[in-house]
N, CA, C and O of each residue as an XYZ file, in Angstrom:
840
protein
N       0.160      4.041    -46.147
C      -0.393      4.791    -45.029
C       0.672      4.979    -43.950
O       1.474      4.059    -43.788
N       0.763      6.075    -43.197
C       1.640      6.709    -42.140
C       0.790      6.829    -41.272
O      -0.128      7.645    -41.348
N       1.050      5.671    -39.879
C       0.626      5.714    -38.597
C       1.663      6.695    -37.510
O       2.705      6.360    -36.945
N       1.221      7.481    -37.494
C       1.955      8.250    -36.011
C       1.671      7.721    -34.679
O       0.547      7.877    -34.202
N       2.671      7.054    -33.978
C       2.163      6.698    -32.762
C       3.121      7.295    -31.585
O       4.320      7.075    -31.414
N       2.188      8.161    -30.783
C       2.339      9.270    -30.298
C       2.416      8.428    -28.685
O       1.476      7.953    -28.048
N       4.038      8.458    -28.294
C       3.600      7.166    -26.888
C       5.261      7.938    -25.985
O       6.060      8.783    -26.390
N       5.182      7.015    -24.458
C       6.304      7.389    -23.923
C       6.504      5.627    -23.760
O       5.732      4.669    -23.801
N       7.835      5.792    -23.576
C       8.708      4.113    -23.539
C       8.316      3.608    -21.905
O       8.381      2.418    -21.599
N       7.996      4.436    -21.137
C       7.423      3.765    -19.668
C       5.845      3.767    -19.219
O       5.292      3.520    -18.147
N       5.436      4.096    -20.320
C       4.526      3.903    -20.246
C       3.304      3.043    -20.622
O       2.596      3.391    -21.568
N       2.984      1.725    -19.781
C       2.505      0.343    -19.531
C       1.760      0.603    -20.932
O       2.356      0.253    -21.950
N       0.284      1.294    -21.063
C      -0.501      1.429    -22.229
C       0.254      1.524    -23.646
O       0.050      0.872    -24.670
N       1.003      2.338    -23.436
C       1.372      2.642    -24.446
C       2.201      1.288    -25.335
O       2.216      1.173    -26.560
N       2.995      0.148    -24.123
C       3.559     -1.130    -24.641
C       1.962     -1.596    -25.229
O       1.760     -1.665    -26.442
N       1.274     -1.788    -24.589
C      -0.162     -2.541    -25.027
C      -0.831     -2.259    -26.689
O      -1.199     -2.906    -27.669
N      -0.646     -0.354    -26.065
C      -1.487     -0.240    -27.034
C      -0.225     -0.473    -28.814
O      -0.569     -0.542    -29.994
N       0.926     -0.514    -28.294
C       1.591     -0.879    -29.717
C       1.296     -1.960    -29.913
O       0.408     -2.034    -30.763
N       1.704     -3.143    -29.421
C       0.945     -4.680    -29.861
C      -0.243     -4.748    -30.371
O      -0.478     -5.428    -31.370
N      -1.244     -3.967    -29.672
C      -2.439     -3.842    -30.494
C      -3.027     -3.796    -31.799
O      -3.870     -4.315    -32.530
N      -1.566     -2.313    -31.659
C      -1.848     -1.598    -33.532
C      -1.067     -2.554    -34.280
O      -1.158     -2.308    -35.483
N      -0.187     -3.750    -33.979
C       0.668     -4.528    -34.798
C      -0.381     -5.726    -35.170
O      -0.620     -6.195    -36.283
N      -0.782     -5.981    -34.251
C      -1.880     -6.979    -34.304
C      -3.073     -6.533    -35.040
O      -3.738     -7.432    -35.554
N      -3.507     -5.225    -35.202
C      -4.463     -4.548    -36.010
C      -4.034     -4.693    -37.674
O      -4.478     -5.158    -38.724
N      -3.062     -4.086    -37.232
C      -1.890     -4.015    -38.944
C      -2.334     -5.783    -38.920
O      -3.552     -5.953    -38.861
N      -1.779     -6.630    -38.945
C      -1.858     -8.440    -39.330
C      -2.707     -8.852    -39.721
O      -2.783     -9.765    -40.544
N      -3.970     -7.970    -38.956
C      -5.441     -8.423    -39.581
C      -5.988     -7.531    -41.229
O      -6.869     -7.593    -42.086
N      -4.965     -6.879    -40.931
C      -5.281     -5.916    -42.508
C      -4.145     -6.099    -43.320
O      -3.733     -5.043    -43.799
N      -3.282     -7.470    -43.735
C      -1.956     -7.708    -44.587
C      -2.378     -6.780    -45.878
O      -1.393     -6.395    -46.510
N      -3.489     -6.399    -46.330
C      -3.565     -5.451    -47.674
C      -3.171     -4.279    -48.009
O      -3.048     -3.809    -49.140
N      -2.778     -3.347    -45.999
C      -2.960     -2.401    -45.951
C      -1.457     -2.087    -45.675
O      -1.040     -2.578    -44.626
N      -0.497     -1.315    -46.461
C       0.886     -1.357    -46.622
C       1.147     -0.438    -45.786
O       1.171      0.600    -46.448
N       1.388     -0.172    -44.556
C       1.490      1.375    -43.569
C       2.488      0.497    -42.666
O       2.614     -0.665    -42.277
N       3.427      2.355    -42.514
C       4.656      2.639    -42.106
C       4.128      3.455    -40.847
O       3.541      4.534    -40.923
N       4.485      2.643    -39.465
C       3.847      2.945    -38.304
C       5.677      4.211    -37.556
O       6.657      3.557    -37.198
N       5.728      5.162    -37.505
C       6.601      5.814    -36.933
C       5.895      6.401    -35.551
O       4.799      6.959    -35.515
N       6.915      6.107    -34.236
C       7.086      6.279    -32.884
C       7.317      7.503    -33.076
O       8.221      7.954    -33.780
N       6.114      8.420    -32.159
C       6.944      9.828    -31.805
C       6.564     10.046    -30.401
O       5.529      9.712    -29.823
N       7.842     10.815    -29.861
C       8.414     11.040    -28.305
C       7.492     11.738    -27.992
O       7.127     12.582    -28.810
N       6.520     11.585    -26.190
C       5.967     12.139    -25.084
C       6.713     11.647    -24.073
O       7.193     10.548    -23.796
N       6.697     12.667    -23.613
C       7.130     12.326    -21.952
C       6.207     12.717    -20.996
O       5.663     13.820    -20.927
N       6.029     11.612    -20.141
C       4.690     11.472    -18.995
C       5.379     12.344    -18.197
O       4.741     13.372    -17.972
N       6.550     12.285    -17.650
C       7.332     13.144    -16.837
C       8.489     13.915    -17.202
O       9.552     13.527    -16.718
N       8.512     14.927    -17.952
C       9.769     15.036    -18.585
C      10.819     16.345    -17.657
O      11.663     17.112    -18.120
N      10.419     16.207    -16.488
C      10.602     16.900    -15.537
C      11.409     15.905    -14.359
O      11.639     16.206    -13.188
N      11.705     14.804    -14.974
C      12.612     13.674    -14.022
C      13.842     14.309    -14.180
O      13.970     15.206    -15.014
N      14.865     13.901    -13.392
C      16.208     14.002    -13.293
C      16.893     13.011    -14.383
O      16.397     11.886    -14.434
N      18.220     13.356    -15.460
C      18.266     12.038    -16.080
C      19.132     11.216    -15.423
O      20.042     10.892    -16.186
N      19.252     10.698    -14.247
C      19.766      9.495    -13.517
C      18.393      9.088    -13.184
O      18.295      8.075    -12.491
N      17.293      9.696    -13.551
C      16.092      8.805    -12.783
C      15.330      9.473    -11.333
O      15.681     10.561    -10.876
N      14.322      8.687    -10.759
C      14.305      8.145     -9.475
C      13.799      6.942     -9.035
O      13.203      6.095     -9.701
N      14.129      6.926     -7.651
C      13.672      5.380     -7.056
C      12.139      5.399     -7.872
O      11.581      6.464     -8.138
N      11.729      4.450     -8.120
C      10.339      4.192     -8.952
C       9.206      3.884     -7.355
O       8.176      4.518     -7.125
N       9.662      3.003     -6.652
C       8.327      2.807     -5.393
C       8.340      4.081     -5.208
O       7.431      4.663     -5.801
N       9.275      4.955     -4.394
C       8.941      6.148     -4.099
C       8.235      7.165     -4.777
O       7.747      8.203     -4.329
N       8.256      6.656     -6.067
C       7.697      8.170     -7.398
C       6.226      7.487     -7.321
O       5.242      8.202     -7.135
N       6.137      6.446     -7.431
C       4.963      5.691     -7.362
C       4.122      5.986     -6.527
O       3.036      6.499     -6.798
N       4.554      5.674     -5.318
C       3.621      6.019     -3.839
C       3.292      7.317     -3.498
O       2.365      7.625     -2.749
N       4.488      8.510     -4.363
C       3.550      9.670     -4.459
C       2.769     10.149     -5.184
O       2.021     11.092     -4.925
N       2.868      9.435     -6.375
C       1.742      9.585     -7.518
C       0.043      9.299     -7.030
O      -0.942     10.035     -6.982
N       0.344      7.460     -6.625
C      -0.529      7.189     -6.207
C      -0.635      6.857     -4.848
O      -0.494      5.635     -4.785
N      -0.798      7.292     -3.808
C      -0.692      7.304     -2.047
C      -1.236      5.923     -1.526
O      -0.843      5.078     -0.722
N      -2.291      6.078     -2.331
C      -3.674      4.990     -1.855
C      -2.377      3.079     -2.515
O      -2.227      2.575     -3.628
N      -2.034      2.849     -1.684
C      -1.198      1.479     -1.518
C      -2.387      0.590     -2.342
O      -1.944      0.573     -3.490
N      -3.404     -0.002     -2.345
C      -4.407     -0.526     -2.476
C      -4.561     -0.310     -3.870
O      -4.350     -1.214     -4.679
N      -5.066      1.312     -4.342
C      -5.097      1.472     -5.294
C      -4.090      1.489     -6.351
O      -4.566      1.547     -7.485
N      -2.229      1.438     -6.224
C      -1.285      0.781     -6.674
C      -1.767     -0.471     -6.991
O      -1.862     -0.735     -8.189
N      -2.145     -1.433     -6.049
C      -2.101     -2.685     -6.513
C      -2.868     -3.353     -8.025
O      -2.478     -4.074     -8.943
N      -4.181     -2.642     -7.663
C      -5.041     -2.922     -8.291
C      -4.864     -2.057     -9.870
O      -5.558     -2.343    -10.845
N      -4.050     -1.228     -9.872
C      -3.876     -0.364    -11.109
C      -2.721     -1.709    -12.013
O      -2.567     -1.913    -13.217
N      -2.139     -2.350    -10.881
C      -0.999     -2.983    -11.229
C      -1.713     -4.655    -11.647
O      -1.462     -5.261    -12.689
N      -2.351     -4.995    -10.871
C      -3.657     -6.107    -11.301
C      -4.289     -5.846    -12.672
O      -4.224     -6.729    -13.528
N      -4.863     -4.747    -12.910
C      -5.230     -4.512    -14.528
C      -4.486     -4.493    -15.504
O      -4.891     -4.743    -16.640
N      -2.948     -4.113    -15.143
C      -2.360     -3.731    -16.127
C      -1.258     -5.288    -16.801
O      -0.618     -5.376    -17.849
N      -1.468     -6.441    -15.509
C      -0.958     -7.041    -15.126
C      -2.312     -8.204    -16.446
O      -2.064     -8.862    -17.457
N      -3.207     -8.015    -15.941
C      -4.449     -8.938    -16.479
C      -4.416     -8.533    -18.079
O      -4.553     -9.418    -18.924
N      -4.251     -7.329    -18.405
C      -4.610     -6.879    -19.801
C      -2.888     -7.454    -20.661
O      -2.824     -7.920    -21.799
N      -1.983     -7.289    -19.947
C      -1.104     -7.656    -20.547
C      -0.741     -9.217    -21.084
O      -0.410     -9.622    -22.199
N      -0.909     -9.777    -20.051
C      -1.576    -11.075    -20.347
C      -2.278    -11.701    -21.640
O      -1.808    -12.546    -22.401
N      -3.502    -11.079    -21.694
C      -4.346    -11.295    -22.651
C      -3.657    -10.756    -24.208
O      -4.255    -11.062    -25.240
N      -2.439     -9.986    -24.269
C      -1.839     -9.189    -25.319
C      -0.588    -10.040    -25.326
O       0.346     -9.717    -26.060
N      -0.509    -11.235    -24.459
C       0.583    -12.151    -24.823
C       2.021    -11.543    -24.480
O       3.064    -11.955    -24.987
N       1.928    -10.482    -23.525
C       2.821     -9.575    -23.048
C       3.692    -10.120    -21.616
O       2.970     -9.825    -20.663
N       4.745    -10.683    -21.202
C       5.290    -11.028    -20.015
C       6.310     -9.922    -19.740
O       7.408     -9.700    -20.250
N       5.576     -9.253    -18.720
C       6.152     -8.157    -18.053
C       6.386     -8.460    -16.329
O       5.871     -9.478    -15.865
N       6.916     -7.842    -15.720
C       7.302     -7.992    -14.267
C       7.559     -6.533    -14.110
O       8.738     -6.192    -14.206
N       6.473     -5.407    -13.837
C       6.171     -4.152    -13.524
C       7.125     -3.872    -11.993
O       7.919     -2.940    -12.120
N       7.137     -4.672    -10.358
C       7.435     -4.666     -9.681
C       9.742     -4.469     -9.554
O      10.608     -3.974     -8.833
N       9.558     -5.411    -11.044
C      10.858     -5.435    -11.158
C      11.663     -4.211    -11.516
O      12.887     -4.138    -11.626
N      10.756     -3.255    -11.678
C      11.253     -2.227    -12.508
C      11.638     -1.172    -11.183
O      10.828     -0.623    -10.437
N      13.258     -1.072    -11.144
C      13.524      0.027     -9.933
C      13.731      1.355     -9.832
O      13.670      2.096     -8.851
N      14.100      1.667    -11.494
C      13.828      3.357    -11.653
C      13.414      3.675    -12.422
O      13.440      3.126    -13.523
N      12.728      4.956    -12.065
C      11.783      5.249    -13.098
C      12.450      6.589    -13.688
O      12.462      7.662    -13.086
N      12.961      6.376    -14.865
C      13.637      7.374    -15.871
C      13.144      8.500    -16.557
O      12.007      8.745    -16.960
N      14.430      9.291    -16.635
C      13.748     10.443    -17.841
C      13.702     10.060    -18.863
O      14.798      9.501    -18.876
N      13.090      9.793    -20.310
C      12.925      9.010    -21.229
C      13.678      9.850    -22.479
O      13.744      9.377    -23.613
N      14.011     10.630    -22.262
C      14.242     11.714    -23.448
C      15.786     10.713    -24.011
O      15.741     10.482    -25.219
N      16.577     10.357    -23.562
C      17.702      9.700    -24.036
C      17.145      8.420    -25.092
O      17.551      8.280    -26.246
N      16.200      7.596    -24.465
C      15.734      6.401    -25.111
C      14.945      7.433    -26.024
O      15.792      7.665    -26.887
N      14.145      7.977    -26.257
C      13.427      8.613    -27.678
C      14.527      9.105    -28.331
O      14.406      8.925    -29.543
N      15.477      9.614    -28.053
C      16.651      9.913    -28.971
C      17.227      8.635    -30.096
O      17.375      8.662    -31.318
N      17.460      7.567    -29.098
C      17.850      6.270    -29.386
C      16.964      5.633    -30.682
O      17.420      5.174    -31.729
N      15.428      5.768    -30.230
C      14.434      5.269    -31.248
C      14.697      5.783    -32.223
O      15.029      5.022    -33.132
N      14.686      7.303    -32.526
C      14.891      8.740    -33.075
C      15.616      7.991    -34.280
O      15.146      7.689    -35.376
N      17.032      7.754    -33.713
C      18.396      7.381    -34.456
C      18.316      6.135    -35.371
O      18.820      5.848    -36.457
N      17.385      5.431    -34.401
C      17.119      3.724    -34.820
C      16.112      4.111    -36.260
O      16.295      3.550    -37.340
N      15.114      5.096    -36.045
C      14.254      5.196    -37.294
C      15.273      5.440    -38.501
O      15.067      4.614    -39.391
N      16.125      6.168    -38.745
C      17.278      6.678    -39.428
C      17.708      5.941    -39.735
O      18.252      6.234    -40.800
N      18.008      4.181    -39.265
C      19.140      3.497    -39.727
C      18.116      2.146    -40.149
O      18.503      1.052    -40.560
N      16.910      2.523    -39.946
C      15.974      1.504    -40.452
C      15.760      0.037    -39.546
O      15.348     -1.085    -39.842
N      16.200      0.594    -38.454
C      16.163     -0.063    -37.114
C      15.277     -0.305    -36.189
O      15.504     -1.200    -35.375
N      13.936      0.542    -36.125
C      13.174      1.137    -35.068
C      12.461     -0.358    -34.495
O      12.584     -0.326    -33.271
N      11.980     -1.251    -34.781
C      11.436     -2.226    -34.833
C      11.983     -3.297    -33.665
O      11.280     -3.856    -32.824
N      13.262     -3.413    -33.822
C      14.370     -4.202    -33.048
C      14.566     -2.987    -31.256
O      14.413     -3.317    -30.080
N      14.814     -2.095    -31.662
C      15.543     -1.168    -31.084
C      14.506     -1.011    -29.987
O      14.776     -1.292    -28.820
N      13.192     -0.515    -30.408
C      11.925     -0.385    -29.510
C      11.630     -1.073    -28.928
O      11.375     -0.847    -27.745
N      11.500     -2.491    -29.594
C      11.480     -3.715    -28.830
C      12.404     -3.900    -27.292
O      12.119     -4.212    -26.135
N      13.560     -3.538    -27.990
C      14.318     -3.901    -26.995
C      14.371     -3.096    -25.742
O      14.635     -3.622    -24.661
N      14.054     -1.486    -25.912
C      13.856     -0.802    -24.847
C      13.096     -1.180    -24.274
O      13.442     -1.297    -23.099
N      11.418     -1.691    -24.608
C      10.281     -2.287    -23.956
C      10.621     -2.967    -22.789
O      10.159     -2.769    -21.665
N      11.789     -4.101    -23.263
C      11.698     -5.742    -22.988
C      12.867     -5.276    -21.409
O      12.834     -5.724    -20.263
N      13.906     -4.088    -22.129
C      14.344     -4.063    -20.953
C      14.038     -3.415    -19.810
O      14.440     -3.614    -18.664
N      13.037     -2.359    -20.384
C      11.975     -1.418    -19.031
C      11.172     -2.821    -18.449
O      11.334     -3.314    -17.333
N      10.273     -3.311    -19.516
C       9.063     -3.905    -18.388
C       9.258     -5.266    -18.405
O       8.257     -5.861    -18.006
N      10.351     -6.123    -18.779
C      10.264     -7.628    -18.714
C      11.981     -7.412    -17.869
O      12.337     -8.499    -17.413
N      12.673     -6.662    -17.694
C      14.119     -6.822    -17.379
C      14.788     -5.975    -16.383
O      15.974     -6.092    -16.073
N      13.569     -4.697    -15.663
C      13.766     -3.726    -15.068
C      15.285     -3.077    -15.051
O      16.012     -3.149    -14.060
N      15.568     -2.594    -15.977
C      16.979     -2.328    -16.551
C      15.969     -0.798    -16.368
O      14.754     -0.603    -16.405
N      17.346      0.243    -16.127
C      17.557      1.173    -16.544
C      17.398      2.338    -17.300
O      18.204      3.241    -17.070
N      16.575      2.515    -18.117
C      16.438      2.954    -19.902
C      17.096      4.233    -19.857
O      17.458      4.627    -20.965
N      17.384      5.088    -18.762
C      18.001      6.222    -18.836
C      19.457      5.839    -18.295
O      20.136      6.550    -17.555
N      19.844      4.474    -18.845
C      21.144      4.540    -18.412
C      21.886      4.634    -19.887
O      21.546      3.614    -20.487
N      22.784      5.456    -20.751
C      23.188      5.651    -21.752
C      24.075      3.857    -22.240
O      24.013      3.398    -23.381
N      24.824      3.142    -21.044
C      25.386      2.234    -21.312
C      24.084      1.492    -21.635
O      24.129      1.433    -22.864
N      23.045      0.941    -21.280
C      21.797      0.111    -21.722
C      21.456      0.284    -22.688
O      21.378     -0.711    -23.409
N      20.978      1.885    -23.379
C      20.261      1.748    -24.185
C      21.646      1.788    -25.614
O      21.315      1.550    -26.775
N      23.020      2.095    -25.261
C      23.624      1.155    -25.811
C      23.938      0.349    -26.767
O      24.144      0.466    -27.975
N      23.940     -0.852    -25.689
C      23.694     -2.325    -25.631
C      22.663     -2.675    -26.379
O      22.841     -3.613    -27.155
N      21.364     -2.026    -26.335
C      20.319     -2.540    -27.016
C      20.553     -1.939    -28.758
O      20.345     -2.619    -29.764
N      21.007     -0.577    -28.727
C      21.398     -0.529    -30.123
C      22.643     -1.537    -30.964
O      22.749     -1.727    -32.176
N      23.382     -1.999    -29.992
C      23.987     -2.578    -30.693
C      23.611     -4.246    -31.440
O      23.994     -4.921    -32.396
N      22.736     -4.330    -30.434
C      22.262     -5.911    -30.257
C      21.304     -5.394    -31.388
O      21.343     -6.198    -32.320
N      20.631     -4.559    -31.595
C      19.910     -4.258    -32.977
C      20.844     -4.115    -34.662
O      20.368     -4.169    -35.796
N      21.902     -3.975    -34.340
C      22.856     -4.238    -35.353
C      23.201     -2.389    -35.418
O      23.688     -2.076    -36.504
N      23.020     -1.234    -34.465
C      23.509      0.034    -34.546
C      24.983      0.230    -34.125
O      25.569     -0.455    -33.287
N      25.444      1.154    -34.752
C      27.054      1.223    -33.762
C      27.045      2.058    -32.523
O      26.818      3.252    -32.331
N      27.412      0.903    -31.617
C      27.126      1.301    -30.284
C      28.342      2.438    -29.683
O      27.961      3.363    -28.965
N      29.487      2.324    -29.956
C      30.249      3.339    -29.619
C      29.933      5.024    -30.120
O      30.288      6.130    -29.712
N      28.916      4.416    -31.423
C      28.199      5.991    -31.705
C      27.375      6.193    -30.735
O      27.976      6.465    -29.695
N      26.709      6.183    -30.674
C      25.435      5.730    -29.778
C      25.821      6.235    -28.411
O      25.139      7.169    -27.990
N      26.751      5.803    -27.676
C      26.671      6.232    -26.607
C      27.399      7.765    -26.969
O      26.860      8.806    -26.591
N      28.293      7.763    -27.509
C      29.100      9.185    -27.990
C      28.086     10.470    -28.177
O      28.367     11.668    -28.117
N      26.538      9.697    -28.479
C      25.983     10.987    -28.986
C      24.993     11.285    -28.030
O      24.505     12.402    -27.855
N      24.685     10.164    -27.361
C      24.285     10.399    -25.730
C      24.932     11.281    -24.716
O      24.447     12.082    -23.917
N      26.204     10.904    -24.972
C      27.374     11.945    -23.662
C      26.983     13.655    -24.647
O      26.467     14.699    -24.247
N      27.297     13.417    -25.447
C      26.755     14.960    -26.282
C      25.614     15.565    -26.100
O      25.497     16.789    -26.148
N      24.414     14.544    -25.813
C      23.199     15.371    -25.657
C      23.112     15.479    -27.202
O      22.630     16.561    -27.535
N      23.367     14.852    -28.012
C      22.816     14.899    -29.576
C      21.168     15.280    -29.570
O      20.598     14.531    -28.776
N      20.496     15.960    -30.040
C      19.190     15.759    -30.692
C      18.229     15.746    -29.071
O      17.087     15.288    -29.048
N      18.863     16.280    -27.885
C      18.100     16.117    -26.817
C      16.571     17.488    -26.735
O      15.468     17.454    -26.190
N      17.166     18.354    -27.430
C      16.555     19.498    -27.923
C      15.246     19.077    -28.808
O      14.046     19.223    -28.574
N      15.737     18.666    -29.594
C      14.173     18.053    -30.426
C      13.398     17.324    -30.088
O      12.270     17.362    -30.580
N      13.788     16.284    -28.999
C      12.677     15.691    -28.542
C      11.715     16.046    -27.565
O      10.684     15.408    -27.353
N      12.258     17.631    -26.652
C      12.089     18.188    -26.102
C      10.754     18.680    -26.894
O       9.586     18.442    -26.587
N      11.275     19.479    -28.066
C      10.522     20.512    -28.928
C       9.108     19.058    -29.338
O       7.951     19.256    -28.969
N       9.448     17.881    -30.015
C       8.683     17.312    -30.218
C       7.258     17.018    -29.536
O       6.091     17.014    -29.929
N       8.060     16.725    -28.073
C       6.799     16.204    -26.952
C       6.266     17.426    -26.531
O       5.254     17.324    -25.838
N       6.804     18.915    -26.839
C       5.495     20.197    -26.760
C       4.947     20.368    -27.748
O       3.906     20.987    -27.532
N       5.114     20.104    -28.949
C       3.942     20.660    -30.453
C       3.326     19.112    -29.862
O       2.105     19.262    -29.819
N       3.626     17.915    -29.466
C       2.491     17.222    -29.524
C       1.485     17.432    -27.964
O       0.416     16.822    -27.967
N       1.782     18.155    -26.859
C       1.210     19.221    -26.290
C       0.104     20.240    -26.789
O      -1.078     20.408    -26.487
N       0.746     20.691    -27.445
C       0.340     22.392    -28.508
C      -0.732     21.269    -28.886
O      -1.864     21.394    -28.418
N      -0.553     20.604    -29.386
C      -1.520     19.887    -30.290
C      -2.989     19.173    -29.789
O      -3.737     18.540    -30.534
N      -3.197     19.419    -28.433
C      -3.843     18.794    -28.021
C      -3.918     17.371    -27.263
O      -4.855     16.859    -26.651
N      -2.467     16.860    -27.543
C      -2.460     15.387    -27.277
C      -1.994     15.396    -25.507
O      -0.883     15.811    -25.177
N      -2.918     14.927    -24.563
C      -2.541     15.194    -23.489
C      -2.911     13.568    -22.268
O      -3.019     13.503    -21.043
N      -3.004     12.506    -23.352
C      -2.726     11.097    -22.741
C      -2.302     10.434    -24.231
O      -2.643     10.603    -25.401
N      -1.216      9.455    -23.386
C      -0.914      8.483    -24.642
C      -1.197      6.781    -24.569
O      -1.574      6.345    -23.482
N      -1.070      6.093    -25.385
C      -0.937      5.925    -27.004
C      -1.802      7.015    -27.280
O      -2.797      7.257    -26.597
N      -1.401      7.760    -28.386
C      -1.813      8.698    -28.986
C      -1.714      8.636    -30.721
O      -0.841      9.221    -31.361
N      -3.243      7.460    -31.559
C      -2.607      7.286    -32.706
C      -2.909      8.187    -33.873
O      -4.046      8.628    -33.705
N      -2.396      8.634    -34.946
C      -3.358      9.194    -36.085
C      -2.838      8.696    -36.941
O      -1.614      8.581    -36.996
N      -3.747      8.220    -37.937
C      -4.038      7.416    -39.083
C      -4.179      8.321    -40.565
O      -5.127      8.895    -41.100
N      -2.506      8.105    -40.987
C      -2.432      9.089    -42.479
C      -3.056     10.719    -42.347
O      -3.462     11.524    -43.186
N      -2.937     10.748    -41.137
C      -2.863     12.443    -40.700
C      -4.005     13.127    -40.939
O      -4.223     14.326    -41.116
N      -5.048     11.688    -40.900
C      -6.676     12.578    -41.463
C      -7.727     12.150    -40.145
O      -8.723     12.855    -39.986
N      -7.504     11.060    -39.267
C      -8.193     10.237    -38.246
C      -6.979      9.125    -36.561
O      -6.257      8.135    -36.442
N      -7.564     10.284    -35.699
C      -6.683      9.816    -34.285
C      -7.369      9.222    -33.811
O      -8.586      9.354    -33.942
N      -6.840      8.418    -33.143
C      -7.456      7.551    -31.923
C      -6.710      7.358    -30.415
O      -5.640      6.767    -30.273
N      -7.229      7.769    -29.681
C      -6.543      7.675    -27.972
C      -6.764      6.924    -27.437
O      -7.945      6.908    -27.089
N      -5.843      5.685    -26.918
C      -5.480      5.226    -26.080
C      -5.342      4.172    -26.478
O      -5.451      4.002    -27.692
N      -4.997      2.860    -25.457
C      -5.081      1.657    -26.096
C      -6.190      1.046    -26.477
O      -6.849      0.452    -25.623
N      -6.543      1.068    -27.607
C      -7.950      0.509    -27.810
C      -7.658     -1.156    -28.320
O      -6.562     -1.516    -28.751
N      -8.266     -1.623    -28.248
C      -8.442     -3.415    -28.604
C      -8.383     -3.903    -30.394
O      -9.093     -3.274    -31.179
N      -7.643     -4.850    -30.818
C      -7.079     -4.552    -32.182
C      -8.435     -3.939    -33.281
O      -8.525     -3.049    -34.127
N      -9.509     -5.152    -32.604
C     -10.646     -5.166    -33.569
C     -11.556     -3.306    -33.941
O     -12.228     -2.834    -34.858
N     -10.986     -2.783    -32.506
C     -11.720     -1.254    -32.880
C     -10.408     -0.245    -33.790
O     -10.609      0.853    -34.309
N      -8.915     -1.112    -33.765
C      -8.119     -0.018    -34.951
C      -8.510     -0.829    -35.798
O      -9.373     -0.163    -36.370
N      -8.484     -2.039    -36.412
C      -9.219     -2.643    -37.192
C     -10.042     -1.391    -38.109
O      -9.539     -0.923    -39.130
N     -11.412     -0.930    -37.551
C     -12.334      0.266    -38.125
C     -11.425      1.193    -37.979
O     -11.851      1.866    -38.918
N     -10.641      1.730    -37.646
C     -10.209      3.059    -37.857
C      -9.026      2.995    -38.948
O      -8.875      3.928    -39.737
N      -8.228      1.908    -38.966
C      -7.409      1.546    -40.657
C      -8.761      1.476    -41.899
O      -8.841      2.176    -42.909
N      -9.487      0.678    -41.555
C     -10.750      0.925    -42.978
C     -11.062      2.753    -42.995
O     -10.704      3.571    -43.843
N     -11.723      2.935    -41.930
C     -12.191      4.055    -42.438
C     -11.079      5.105    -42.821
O     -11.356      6.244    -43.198
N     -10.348      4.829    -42.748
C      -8.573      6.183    -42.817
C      -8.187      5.622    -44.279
O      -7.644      6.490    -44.962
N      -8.368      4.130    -45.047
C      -8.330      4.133    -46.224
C      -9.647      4.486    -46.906
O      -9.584      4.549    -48.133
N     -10.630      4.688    -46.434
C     -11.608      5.088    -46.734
C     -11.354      6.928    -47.038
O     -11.389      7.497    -48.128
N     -11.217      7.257    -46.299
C     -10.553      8.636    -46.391
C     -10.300      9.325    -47.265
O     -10.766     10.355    -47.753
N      -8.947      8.223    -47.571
C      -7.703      8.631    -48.782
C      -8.490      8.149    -49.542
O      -8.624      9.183    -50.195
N      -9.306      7.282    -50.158
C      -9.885      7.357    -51.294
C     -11.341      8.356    -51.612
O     -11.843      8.377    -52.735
């Protein structure tokens, strides 16, 4: 089975809702599926140096109060997903299109696993950078990728075009919040849902195919 998981790398749910579907997958060891990351961008209209993140923040959301408390839930749910994040730590908030390139490359070299991880850990546990080409890097290399490629194809703008094209057919497509999952290309599910409800949606999607 081929899980599409339709997510952006800064985006809190979308860390959740992957643990979820991994933790969903564990409870189903019978069920042999190849989960592939594909690129949205929540903002793909950022600058790629970024911006200050409080500031993008406080105009997103004005209401100070209601920051907190968005940050309290996301803070409580992560928790419970065994997730140690430090959201506050995080000082810019990036254009993501470089790191989906990175994943992109990492799927190719049979990497994606390490590589994703590591973008996660350094957005929401390390407030690093992710649109800094030297970071994401570092994290390919520490995944065992060659990092002097890596950044080489970053300064090029390698493949910046397709991820572009990607995150509008999944637009075109209807998909307009993420985690965004579909299950062997016959049954989606939006958002982060809790393992035990992908749980039913892996049965019924092998249900499907048979």
């Amino acid at each position: 089975m081929q899980i599409d998981f339709i997510a952006d790398v800064v985006c809190p749910w979308c860390y959740l809702g992957w643990r979820r579907l991994n933790a969903a997958l564990a409870m189903r060891p019978d069920i042999e599926a190849t989960v592939v990351w594909r690129p949205y961008q929540l903002d793909p209209t950022l600058p790629e140096e970024g911006v200050d993140r409080k500031a993008y923040m406080a105009a997103k959301f004005p209401d100070a109060s209601r920051r907190a408390e968005i940050t309290r839930v996301l803070d409580d749910n992560a928790a419970q997903d065994g997730i140690t994040w430090d959201l506050t730590a995080i000082k810019v908030s990036p254009n993501t299109n470089a790191a989906h390139r990175l994943i992109r490359w990492a799927q190719t070299a049979g990497a994606q696993e390490p590589v994703l991880e590591g973008v996660l850990a350094a957005y929401f546990s390390e407030g690093k950078d992710i649109g800094d080409p030297v970071v994401l890097a570092d994290i390919a290399g520490a995944a065992g990728m060659d990092r002097l490629l890596v950044l080489q194809l970053l300064s090029e703008g390698a493949d910046k075009d397709t991820i572009t094209r990607e995150h509008q057919l999944a637009h075109q497509a209807g998909v307009s919040g993420v985690p965004f999952m579909i299950f062997d290309g016959k049954l989606a599910v939006s958002g982060a849902e809790p393992p035990e409800r992908l749980v039913k949606a892996l049965d019924k999607a092998v249900e499907m195919a048979a």
